[in-house]
N, C-alpha and C positions, 0 to 999 in steps of 0.2 A: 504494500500500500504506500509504503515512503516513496519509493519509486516513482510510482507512479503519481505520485502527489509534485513529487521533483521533474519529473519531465514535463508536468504541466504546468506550474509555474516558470520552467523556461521559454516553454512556448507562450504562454500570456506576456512573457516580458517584450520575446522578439515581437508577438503582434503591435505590442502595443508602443513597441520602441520605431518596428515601422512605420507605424500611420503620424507619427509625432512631426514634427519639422526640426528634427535635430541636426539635418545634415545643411541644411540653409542657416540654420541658426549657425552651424561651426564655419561654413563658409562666409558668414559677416564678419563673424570673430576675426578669419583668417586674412579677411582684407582689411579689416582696418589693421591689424597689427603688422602687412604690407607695406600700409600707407605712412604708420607710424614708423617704421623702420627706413623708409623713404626723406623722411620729414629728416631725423637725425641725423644720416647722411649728407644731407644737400648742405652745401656751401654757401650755395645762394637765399637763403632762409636767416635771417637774422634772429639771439636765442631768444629777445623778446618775442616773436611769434611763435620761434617753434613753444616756448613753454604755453602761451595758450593754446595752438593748437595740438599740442599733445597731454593737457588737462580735458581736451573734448574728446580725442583719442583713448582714452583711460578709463573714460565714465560710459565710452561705446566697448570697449572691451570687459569694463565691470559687467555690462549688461549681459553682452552675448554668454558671458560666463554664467553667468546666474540663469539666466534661462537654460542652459544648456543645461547645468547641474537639477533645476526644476523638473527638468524634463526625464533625466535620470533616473529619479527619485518615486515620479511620478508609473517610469514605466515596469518599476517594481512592484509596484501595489498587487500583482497575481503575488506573488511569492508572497507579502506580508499579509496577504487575504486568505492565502493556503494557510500559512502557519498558525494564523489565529484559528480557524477550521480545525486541524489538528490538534491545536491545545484540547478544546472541545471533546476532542472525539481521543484527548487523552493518549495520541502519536507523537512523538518524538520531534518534528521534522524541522525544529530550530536545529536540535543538533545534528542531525543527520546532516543537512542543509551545510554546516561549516565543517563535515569530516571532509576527507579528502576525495574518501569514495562519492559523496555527495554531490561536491563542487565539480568534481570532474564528469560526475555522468550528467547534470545540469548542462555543463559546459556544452559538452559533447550534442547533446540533445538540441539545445539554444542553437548551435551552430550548424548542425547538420541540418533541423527544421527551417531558418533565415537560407542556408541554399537552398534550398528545396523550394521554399516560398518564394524566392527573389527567380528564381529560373522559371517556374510552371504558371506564374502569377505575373509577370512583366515580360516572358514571350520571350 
């Protein structure tokens, strides 16, 4: 029953990790921290501007970060929704969940089910 309580928590995560917008959210991240890397560089940029405009740089990278970690946290809820279940029903599956055996058949499962979805489901 751990088992299978673990492999479906990993598939709740990957579904729910892919319908999310976490890979737009990293790619803001990844351009402003582009742009601000741009910014430090240039010669032409006097450090009067660059310091404001990488105080505005900073507060768009706060953000992307925090949403992305939002989003993380969010797409765990099958796992913290099995566990609480299990409490219930008086299974184990917090610790099963952080053995090694656990994490790795999660793993396994999460990663095999995202190919599988990303191939038969976007063609």
């Amino acid at each position: 029953m751990l088992w299978l309580l673990a492999a479906f928590s990993g598939i709740g995560f990957v579904e729910i990790f892919l319908r999310l917008p976490v890979r737009a959210e990293i790619s803001k991240l990844i351009g402003t921290a582009g742009k601000s890397a741009r910014v430090i560089r240039s010669t032409r940029i006097s450090d009067h501007w660059k310091e404001k405009v990488l105080l505005v740089y900073s507060g768009q990278i706060f953000q992307s970060t925090v949403g992305v970690t939002f989003r993380i946290v969010l797409a765990l809820g099958p796992l913290v929704g099995l566990t609480i279940l299990a409490t219930f029903l008086a299974l184990p599956l917090a610790e099963f969940m952080l053995s090694w055996q656990g994490l790795l058949f999660t793993t396994i499962v999460a990663l095999a089910y995202a190919k599988l979805r990303v191939r038969f489901v976007s063609g």
